[in-house]
C-alpha positions in Angstrom: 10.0 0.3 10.4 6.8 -1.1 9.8 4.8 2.0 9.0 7.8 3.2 6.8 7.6 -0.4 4.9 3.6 0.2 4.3 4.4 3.6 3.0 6.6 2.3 0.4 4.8 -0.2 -0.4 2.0 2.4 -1.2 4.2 4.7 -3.4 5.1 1.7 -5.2 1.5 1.1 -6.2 0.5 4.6 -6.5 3.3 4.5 -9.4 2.6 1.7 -10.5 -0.8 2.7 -11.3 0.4 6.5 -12.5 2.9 4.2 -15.0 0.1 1.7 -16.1 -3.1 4.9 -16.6 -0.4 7.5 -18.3 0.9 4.5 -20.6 -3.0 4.5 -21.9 -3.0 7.7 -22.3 -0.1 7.5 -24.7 -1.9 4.8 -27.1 -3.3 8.7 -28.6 -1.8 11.0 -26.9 1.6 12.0 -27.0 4.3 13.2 -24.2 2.2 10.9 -21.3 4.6 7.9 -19.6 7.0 10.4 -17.5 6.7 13.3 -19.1 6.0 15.6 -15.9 9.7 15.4 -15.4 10.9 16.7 -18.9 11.3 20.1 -20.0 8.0 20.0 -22.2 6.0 18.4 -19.7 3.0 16.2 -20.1 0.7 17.0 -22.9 -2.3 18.3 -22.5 -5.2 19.6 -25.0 -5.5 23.7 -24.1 -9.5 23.6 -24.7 -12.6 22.7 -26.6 -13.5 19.4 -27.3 -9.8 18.1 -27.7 -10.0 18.4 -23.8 -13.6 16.6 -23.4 -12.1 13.8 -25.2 -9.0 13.3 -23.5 -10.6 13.8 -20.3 -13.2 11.0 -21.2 -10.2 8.6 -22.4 -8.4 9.4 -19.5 -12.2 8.5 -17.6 -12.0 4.8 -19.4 -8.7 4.2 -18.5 -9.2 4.0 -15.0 -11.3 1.0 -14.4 -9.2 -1.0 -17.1 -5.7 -0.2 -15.1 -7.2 -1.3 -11.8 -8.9 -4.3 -14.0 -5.2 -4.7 -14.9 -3.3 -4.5 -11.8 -3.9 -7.6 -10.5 -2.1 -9.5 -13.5 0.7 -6.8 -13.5 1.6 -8.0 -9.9 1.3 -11.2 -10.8 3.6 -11.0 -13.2 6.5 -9.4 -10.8 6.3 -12.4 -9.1 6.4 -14.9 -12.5 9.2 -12.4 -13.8 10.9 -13.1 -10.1 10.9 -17.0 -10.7 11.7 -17.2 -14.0 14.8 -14.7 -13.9 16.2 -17.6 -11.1 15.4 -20.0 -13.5 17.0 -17.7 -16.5 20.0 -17.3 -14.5 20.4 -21.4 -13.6 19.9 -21.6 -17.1 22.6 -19.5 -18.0 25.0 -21.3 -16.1 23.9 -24.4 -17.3 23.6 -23.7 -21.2 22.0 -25.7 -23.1 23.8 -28.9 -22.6 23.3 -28.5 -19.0 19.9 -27.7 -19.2 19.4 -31.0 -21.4 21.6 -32.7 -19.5 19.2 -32.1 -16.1 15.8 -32.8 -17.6 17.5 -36.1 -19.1 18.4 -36.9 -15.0 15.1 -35.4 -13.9 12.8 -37.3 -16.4 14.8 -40.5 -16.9 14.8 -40.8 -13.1 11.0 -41.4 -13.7 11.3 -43.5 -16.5 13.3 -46.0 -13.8 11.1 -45.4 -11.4 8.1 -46.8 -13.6 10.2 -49.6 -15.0 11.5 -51.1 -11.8 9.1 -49.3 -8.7 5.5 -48.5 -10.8 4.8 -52.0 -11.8 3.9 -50.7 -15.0 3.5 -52.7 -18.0 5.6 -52.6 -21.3 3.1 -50.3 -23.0 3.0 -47.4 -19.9 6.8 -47.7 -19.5 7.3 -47.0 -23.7 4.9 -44.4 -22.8 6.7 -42.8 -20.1 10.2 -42.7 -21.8 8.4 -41.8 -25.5 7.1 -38.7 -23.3 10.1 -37.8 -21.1 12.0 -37.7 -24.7 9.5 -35.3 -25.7 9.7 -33.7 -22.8 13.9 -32.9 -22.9 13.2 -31.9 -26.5 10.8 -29.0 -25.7 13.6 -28.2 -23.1 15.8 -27.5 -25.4 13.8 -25.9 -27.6 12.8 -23.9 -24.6 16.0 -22.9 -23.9 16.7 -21.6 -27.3 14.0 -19.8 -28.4 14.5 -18.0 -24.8 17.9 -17.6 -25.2 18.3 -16.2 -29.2 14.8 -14.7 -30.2 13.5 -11.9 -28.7 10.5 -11.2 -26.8 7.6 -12.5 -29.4 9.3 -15.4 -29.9 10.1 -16.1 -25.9 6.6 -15.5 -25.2 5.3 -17.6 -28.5 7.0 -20.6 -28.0 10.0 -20.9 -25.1 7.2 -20.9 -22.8 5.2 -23.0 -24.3 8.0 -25.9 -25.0 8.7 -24.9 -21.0 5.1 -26.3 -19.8 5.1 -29.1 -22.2 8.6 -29.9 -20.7 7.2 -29.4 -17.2 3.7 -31.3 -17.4 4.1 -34.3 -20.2 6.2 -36.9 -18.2 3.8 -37.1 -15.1 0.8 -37.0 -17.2 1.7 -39.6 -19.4 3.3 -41.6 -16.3 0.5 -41.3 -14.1 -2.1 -42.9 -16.8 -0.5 -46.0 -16.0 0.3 -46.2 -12.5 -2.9 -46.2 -10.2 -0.8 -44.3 -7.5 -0.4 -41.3 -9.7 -3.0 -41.5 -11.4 -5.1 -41.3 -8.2 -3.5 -37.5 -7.4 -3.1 -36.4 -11.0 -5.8 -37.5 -13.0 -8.3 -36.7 -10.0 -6.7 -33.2 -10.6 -7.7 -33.2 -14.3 -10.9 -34.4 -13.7 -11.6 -31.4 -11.5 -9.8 -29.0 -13.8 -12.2 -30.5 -16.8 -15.1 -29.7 -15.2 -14.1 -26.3 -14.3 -13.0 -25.4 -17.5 -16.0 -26.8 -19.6 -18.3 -24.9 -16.9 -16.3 -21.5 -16.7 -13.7 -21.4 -19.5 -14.1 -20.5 -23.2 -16.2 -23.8 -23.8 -19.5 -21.9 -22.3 -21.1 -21.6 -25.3 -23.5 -24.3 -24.9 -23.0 -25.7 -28.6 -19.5 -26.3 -27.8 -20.1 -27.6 -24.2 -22.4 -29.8 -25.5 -19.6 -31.2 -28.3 -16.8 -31.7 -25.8 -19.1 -33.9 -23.2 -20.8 -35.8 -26.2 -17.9 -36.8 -28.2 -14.9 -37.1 -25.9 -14.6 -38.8 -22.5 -11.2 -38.3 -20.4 -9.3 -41.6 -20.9 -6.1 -42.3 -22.6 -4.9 -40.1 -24.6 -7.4 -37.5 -24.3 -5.6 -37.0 -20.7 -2.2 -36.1 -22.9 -4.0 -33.7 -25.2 -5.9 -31.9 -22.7 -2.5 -31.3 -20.8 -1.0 -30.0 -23.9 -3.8 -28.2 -24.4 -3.2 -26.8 -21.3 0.7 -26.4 -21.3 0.3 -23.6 -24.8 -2.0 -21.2 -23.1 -1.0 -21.5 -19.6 2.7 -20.7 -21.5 1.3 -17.8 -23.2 -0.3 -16.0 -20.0 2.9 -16.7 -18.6 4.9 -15.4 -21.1 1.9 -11.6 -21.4 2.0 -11.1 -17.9 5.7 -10.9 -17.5 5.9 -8.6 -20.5 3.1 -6.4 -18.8 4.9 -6.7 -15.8 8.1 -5.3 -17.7 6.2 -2.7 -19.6 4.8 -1.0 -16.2 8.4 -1.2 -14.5 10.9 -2.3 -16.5 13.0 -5.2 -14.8 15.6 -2.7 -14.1 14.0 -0.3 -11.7 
């Protein structure tokens, strides 16, 4: 049973792979992605230096689908989540889907105004954000639900991550006890992005450390900083997922 699991588990990469290398062969070459199958078969140059050059584009392929790879698995497993999600979703509608992140955040909104001891200013705050917060659901919701897959991976997961990550950002800058796991997280995640993210360049390094320090709002805007991109990967590796085997199969 075992060995028979591995060997399918094999041919399922080893397809994976063929899918990903012959759907790079077919950004110039026609009659690649499943063509052996067909009646024409897969196309192939019959000499010369047509054949030297798709040989050597076939060559650079290779490295970039195994570069590749690891995202496209990745993005089964997002695709897995967020089709349970889709399908809750579904059966919720959008009222529903409103209706929970209204519970889910106004449950913290309570919870700083009677258990937090937070003061008027952090519990306006924390319901100002949680309002944003069951906004961007719903935006979410239908931008995934009526546009079609730019605009799903342009904005509903975006508005999903700002739904997601506001509230407890924004809560835990006034409450010591969240504050103490969350923004200790941030503080960490700042320092790795400003040593390996885009902000390398030293110029720009330089800027971010000089000019802003990670109080206040600052710990809002990095979040939603964070929330756009982390959206858009999302959103590219579940459509590279889908373009190497289609949800389907």
């Amino acid at each position: 049973m075992a060995a028979g699991t591995e060997q399918s588990l094999v041919d399922a990469i080893r397809y994976d792979l063929k899918r990903m290398h012959e759907t790079w062969m077919e950004f110039i070459y026609p009659r690649q992605r499943g063509a052996d199958q067909t009646v024409l078969g897969k196309w192939t140059p019959q000499g010369g230096l047509s054949l030297y050059l798709y040989r050597a584009w076939s060559t650079i392929g290779a490295p970039l689908v195994a570069l590749l790879y690891p995202l496209v698995l990745f993005g089964y497993f997002v695709r897995y989540q967020t089709r349970r999600v889709n399908l809750t979703a579904v059966r919720l509608g959008a009222t529903g889907v409103v209706a929970l992140f209204i519970i889910l955040w106004g449950a913290l909104s309570a919870l700083a105004a009677f258990q937090l001891d937070m003061a008027a200013n952090g519990i306006t705050a924390v319901v100002a954000a949680s309002s944003v917060a069951v906004v961007s659901a719903a935006l979410a919701f239908l931008f995934w639900r009526f546009g079609g897959r730019l605009t799903t991976v342009l904005f509903a997961y975006p508005f999903a991550m700002t739904a997601i990550f506001l509230p407890p950002v924004v809560a835990a800058l006034y409450s010591e006890a969240l504050g103490s796991v969350v923004l200790t997280g941030t503080d960490s995640l700042q320092d790795w992005l400003l040593a390996n993210g885009p902000a390398f360049v030293d110029g720009v390094k330089d800027y971010l450390v000089a000019e802003f320090d990670l109080e206040g709002i600052t710990y809002v805007l990095l979040w939603f900083g964070i929330s756009v991109p982390v959206g858009w990967l999302l959103g590219m590796v579940v459509t590279l997922a889908d373009l190497v085997r289609p949800a389907e199969e």
